[in-house]
VMD Tcl script that draws the C-alpha trace (Angstrom):
set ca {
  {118.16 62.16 75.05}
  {114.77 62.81 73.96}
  {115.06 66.62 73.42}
  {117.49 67.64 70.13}
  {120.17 70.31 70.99}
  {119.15 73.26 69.08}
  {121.61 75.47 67.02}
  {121.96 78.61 65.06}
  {124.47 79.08 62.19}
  {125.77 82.96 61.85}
  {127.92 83.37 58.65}
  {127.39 85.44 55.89}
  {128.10 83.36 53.05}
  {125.08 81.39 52.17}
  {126.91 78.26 50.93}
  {128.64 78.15 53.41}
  {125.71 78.00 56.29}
  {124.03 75.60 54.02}
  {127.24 73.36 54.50}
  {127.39 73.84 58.26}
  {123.84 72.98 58.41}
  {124.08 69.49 56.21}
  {127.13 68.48 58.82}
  {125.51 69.18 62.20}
  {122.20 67.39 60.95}
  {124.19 64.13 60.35}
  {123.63 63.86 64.02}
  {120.24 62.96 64.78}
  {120.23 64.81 68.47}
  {121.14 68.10 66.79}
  {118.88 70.60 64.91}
  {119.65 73.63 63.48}
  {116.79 76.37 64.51}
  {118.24 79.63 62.79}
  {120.66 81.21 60.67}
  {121.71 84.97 60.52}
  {123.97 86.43 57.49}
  {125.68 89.38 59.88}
  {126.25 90.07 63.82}
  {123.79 92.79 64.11}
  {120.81 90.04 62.94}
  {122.68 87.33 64.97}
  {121.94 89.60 67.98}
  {118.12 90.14 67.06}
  {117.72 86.09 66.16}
  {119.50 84.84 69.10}
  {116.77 86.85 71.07}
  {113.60 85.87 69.41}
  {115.22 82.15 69.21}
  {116.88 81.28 72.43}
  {118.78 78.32 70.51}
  {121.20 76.53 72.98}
  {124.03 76.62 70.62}
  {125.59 79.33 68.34}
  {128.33 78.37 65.57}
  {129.05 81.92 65.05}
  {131.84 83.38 62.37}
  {134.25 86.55 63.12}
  {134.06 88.22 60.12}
  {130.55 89.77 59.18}
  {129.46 92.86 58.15}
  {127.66 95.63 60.64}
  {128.84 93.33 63.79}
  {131.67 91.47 63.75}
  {131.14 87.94 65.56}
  {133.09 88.43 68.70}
  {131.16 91.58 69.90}
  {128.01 89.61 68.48}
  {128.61 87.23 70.40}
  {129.22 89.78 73.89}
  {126.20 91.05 73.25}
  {124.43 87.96 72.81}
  {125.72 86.82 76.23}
  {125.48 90.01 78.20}
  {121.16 89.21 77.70}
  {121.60 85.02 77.62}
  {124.22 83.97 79.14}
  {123.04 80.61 79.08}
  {123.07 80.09 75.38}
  {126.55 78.07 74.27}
  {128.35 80.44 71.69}
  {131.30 78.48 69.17}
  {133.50 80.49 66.80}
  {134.05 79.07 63.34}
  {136.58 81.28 61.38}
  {139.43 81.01 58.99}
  {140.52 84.22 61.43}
  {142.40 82.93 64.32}
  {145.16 84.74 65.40}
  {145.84 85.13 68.96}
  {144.37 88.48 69.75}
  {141.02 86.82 67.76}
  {141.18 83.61 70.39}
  {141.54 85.85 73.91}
  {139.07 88.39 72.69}
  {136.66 85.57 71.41}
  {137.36 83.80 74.95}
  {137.21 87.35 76.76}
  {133.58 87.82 74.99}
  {131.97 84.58 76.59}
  {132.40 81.93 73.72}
  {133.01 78.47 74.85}
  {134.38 77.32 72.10}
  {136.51 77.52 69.15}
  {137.32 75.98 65.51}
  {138.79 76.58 62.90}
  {137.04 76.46 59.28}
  {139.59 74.13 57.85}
  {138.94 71.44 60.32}
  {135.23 71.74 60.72}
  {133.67 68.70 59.99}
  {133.10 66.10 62.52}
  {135.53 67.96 65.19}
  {132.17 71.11 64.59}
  {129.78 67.93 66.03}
  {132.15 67.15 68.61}
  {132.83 71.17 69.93}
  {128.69 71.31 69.98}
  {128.48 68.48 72.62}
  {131.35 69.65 74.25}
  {129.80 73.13 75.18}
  {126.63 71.84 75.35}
  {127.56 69.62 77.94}
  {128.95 72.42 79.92}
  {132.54 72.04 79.12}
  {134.74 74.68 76.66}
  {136.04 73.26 73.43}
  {138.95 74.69 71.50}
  {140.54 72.62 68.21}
  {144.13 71.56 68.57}
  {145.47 74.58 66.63}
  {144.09 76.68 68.82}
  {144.73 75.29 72.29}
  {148.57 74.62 70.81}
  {148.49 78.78 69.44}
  {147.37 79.37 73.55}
  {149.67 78.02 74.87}
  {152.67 78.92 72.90}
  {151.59 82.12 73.26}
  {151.23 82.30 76.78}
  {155.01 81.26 77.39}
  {156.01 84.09 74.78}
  {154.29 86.56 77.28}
  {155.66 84.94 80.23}
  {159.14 85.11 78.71}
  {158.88 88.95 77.86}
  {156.23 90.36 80.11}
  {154.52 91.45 76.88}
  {151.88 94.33 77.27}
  {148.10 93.98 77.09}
  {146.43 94.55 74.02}
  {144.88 98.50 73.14}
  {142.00 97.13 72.47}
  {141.23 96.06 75.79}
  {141.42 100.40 76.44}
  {137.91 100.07 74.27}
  {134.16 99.62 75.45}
  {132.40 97.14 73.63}
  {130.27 100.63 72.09}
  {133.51 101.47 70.93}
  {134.47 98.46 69.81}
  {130.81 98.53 67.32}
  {131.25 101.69 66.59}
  {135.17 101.30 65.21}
  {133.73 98.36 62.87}
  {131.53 100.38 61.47}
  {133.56 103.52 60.93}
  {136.40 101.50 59.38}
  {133.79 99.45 57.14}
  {132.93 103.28 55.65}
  {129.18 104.06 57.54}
  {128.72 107.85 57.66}
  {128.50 109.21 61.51}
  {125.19 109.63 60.31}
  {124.55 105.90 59.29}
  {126.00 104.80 62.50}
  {123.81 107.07 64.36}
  {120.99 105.94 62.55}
  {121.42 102.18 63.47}
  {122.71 102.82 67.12}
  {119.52 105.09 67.55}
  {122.26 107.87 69.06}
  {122.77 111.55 67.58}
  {125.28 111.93 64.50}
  {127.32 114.55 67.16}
  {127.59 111.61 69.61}
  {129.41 109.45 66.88}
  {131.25 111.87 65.86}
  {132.64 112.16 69.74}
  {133.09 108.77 69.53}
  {135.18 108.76 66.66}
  {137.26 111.72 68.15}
  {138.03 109.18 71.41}
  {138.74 106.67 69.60}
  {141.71 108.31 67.39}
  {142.62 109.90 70.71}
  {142.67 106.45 72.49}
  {144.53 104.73 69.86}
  {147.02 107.20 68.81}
  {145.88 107.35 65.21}
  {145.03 110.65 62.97}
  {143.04 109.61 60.34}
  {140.55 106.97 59.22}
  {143.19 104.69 57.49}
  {144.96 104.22 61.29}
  {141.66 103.00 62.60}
  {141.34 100.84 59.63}
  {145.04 99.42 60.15}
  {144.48 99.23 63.66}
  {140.87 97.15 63.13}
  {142.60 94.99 61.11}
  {145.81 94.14 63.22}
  {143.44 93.42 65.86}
  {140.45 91.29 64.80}
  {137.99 93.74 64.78}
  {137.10 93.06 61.21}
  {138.77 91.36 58.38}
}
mol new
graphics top color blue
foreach p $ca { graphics top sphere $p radius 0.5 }
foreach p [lrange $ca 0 end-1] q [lrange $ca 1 end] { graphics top cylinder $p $q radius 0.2 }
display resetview
């Protein structure tokens, strides 16, 4: 292989990137191209980059990874997307899968098995660590046993979705207008549709809510 798969690292701790960087370099054939500290510059950097690979967390500020990532793959769906997260519940795994990514690991057993899950999806094949494929399963026979309902979140559009992040990470309507380049009234409806679709009353049942269900941490 002549060519050297390139990657970008989206995390927002610093240290952290720097470490994911120093393991994926120990393979010659793989070079990291990028790196974006939240899910809102992952978006923007995965556009001007067009890196092959994206080791991408779930829990960043502005944009959490999984709706990152949807985004991401709604305009290059060619472009491999991994989630590495210490957040890995089942609701994070199907709505990580639902979003496009191809694979998952989890933080504490990075290392070599983060090497492995980048030729895996680069390769063309989905790569999930043992935890999770064992958390998939189990889970799937739980729901098979009690008929268990679908998730509310799946009610939401991925502009709800951002917009619910944002809310519940304390933005101003205004603030979110600004950065969605829509009209303060408009978020407001938003808002309004989104207590309505949840069943919540205030601000603190969206942030519950957000947090029972991945959307941020």
């Amino acid at each position: 292989m002549s060519e050297k798969i390139k990657v970008m690292i989206a995390d927002d701790h610093a240290m952290f990137r720097e470490g994911i960087r120093y393991i994926l370099e120990s393979d010659p054939q793989i070079q990291v191209v990028g790196e974006s500290s939240n899910g809102r510059q992952a978006v923007k950097e995965a556009e001007r980059i067009k890196p092959q690979v994206i080791i991408m967390d779930i829990a960043m500020p502005e944009l959490n990874g999984i709706e990152a990532a949807r985004q991401i793959l709604q305009k290059n769906p060619s472009i491999k997307v991994i989630i590495l997260t210490m957040h890995y519940t089942t609701e994070h795994i199907y709505q990580a899968l639902q979003a496009g990514a191809k694979g998952f690991v989890i933080k504490e057993a990075a290392g070599k098995e983060l090497i492995r899950s980048v030729w895996s999806v680069y390769t063309g094949h989905r790569y999930l660590c043992k935890q999770v494929d064992e958390m998939i399963i189990n889970d799937y026979l739980f729901q098979r046993q009690n008929n268990a309902p679908r998730s509310p979140l799946e009610s939401l559009s991925p502009r709800e979705r951002e917009i619910l992040q944002m809310v519940v990470e304390g933005k101003t309507s205004a603030a979110i207008a600004e950065m969605l380049f829509l009209s303060a009234k408009t978020i407001e409806t938003y808002r309004s549709r989104l207590m309505t679709k949840l069943g919540v009353k205030d601000r603190a049942g969206l942030i519950k809510f957000a947090l029972e269900h991945g959307i941020t941490a």
